[in-house]
N, C-alpha and C positions, 0 to 999 in steps of 0.2 A: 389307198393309192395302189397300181400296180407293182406289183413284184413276182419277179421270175428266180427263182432260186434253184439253182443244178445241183446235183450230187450224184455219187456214184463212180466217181475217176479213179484213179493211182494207177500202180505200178503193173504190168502183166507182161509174161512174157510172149516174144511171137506166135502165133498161134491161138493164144490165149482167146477169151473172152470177157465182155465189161457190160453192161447195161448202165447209161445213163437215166437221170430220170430228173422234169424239170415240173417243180411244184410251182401253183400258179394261183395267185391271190388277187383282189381289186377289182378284178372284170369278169364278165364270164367266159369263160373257155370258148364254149361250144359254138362262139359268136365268131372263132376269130382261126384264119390261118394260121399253121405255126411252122414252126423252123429251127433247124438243126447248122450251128455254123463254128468252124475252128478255124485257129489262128496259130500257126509254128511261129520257133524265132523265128526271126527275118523275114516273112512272109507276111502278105495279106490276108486277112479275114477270109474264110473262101464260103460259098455254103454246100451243105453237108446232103441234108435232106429236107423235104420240106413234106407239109402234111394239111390236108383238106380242113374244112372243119366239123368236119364227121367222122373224119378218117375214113372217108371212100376211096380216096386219092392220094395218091403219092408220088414224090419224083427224087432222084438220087443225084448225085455228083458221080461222073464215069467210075472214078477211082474207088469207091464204095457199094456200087451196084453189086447186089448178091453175097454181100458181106455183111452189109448193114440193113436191118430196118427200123421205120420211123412209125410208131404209134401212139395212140392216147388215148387216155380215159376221164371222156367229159367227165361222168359225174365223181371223178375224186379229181378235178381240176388238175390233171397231172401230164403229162407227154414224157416217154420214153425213146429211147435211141436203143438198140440193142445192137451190138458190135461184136459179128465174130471174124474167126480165121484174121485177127488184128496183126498188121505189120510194124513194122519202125516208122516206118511213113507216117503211119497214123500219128504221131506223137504230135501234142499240139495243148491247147489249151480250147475245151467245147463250150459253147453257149447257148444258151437258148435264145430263142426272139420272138416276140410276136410281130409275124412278116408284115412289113412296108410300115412297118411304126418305129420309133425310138427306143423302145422297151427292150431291152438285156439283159439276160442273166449277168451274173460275175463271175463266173467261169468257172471250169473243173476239170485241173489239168488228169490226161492222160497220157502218161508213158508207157510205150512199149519196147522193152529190151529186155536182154540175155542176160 
């Protein structure tokens, strides 16, 4: 069966830096768009960034442009997030997805504070 499983989260201060990383089983990768999405308290699910299925292409959420990049490595079925110069903002809980499906990770909180 599908499974998207994240890791890589905790605690960083401003500034800081975290690389996500979203292992990917049940299908194959290289087939399928993917996606990068976080959820604060009280907010909606927003998305982050998203990624071709080559990684030719990419697109980012304003708030993340040049801070963040979204890649992956079909053949270790894998997609990364690399997240730097991270704010408080940032703080959220990330997922992965494979885009315009039902399929999501279970999340991997990120906190950034002092």
């Amino acid at each position: 069966q599908v499974q998207l499983v994240e890791s890589g989260g905790g605690l960083v201060q401003p500034g800081g830096s975290l690389r996500l990383s979203c292992a990917a089983s049940g299908f194959t990768l290289r087939m399928y768009v993917m996606s990068w999405y976080r959820q604060a308290p009280g907010n909606e699910r927003e998305l982050v960034a998203q990624i071709g299925n080559t990684g030719g292409a990419s697109d980012y959420a304003d708030s993340v442009k040049g801070r963040f990049t979204i890649s992956r490595d079909n053949a270790k079925n894998t997609m990364y997030l690399q997240m730097n110069s991270l704010k408080p903002e940032d703080t959220a809980v990330y997922y992965c997805r494979r885009s315009y499906s039902g399929y999501w990770g279970q999340g991997t909180q990120v906190t950034v504070s002092a």
